[in-house]
C-alpha positions as CSV (number, residue, x, y, z in Angstrom):
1,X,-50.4,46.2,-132.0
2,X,-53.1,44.8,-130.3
3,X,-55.1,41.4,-130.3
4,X,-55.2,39.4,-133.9
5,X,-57.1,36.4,-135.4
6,X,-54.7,34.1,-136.6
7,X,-56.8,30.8,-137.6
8,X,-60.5,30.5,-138.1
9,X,-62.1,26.6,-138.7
10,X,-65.4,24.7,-138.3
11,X,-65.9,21.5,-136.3
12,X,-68.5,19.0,-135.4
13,X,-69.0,19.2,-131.6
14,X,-72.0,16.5,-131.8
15,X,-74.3,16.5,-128.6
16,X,-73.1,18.2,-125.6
17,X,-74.6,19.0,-122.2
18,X,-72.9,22.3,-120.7
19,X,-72.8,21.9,-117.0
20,X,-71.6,25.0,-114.9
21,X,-72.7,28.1,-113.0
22,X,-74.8,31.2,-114.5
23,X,-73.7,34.5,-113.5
24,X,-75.1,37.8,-114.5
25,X,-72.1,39.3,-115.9
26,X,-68.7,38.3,-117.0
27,X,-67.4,40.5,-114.2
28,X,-69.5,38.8,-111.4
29,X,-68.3,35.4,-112.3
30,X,-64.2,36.3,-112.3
31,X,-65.0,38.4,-109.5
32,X,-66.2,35.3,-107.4
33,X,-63.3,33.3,-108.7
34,X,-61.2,35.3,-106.4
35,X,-63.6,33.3,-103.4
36,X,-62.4,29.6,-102.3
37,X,-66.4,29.0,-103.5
38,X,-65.7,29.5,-107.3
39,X,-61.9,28.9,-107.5
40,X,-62.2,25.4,-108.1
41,X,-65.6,25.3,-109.7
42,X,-64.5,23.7,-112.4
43,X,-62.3,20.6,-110.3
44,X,-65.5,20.5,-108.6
45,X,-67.7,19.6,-111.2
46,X,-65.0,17.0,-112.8
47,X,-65.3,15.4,-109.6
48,X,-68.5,14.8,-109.7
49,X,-69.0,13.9,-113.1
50,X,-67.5,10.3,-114.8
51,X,-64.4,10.9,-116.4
52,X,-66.3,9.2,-119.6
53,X,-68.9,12.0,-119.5
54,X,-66.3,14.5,-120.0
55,X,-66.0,14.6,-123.5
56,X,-63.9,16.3,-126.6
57,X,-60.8,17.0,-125.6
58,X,-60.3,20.3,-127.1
59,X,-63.5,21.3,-125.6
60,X,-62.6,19.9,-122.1
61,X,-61.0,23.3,-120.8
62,X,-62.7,25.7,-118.6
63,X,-65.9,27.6,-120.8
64,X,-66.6,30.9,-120.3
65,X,-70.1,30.7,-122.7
66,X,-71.9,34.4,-123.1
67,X,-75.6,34.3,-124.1
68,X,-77.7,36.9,-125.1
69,X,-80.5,34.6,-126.2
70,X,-84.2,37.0,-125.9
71,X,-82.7,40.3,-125.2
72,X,-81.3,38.8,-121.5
73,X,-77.3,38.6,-121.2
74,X,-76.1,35.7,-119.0
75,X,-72.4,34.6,-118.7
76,X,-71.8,30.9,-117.6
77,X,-68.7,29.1,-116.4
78,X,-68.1,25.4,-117.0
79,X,-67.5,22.6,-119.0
80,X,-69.0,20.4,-122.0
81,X,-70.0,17.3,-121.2
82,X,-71.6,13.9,-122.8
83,X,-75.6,15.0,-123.8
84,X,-76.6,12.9,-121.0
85,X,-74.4,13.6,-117.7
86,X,-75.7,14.0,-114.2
87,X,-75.9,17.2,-113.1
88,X,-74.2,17.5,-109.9
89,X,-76.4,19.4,-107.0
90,X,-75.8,23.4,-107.1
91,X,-75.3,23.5,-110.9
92,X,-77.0,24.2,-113.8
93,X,-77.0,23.1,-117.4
94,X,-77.5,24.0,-121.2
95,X,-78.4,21.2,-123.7
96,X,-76.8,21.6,-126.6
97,X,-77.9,19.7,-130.1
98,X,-75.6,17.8,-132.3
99,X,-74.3,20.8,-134.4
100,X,-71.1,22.3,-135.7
101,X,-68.8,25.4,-133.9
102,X,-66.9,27.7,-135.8
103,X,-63.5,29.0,-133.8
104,X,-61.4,31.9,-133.7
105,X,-57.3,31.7,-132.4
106,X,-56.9,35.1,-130.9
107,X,-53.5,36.3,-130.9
108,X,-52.1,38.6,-128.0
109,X,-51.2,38.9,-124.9
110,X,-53.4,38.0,-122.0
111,X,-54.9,41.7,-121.3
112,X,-55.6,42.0,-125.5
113,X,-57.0,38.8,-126.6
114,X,-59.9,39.2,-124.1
115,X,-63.4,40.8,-125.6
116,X,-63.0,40.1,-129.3
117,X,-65.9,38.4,-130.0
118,X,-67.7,40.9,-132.2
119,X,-63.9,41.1,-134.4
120,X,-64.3,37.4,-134.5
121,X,-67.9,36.8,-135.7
122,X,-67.3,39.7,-138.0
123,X,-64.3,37.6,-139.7
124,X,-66.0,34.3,-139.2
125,X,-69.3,35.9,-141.3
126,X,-66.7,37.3,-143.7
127,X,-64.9,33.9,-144.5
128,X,-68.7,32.7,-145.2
129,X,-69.8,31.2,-142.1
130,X,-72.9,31.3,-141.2
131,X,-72.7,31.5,-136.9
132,X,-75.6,32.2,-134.6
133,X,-74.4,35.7,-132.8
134,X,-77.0,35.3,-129.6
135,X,-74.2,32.4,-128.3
136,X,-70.7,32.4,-127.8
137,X,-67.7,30.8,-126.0
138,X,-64.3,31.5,-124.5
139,X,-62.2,28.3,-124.1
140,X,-59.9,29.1,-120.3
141,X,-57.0,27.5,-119.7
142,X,-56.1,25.2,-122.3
143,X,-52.0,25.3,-123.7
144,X,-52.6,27.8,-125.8
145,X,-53.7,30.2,-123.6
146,X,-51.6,29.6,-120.5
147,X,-48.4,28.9,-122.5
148,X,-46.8,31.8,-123.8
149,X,-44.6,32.0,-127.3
150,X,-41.4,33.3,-127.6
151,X,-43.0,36.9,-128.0
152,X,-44.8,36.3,-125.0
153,X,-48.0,35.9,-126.7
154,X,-50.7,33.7,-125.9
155,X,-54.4,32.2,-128.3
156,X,-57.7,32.5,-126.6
157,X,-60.4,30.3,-128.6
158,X,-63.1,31.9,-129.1
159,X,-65.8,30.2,-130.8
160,X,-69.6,30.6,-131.9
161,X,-72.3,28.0,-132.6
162,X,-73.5,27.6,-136.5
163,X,-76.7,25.1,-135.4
164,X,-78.9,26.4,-132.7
C-alpha cells in the first residue's frame, strides 16, 4: 500500500534558533550516526543548552531540516531552540523568524514513510496552503514515530515553513 498522509495542520512555531550539524547529504548525516561522534548529537547539544532554551514540545524531537535555499542542498540534524540560545562550540545554527509551519502525519511503516516531502507539499498546496518548498523538516524520534500501531505502522511529521 505504501506511505499515506493522514492529517495535514498549520501552527505558530514563533521564533526559533535551530542548533545542529550541516551535512551535505541526508546520507552523510545517517551514515555518521552509526559513529560514537554523531550518535548522541543530539543528547550532546541538550546538554549544553538550558533546559528553558529548549522550546515547543512537539518541536523538541530530533530535526532532520533539508534546504535547498540558492540552488545548494544542505541536510541538518538538530533541534529547535529559544531565538536566543547559545550555541555550543562545534555547532552551527539557523535563525528562524516568528512564522507559522504547516505539517504532514505520514502513515507507514518505517522503510515507506521516509522521502515524501514532495507528496506532502503537493497536498499541503492542494488544501490551500501556501508553504515555502526551498525548506523542509523531518521530526525523528517522537511517539509517533518510534511507537508502532496495532498494524505496525508508525507517523513521521513532516513539515514545511509558510513565512520565510
Amino acid at each position: 500500500m505504501g506511505a499515506e498522509i493522514i492529517k495535514v495542520y498549520k501552527q505558530n512555531m514563533g521564533s526559533k534558533r535551530f542548533i545542529g550539524k550541516k551535512y551535505s547529504s541526508g546520507s552523510e548525516a545517517w551514515t555518521g550516526f552509526d559513529t560514537d561522534e554523531n550518535w548522541n548529537l543530539i543528547e550532546k547539544i541538550k546538554n549544553k543548552i538550558p533546559t528553558e532554551d529548549i522550546t515547543l514540545a512537539e518541536l523538541n524531537s530530533t530535526i532532520g531540516l533539508i534546504s535547498e535555499e540558492n540552488g545548494s542542498f544542505e541536510y541538518w540534524l538538530g533541534i529547535f531552540t529559544s531565538p536566543d540560545a547559545t550555541v555550543p562550540e562545534g555547532f552551527q545554527y539557523l535563525d528562524f523568524p516568528n512564522g507559522e509551519i504547516c505539517v504532514c502525519w505520514v502513515y507507514g511503516s518505517q522503510d515507506e514513510y521516509f522521502g515524501q516531502e514532495g507528496a506532502c507539499g503537493e497536498r499541503l498546496e492542494k488544501e490551500g496552503y501556501k508553504i515555502y518548498t526551498g525548506l523542509c523538516f523531518e521530526r525523528y524520534f517522537s511517539p509517533r514515530s518510534e511507537t508502532p500501531d496495532e498494524k505496525g505502522k508508525y507517523i513521521l511529521d513532516v513539515g514545511f515553513f509558510v513565512n520565510r
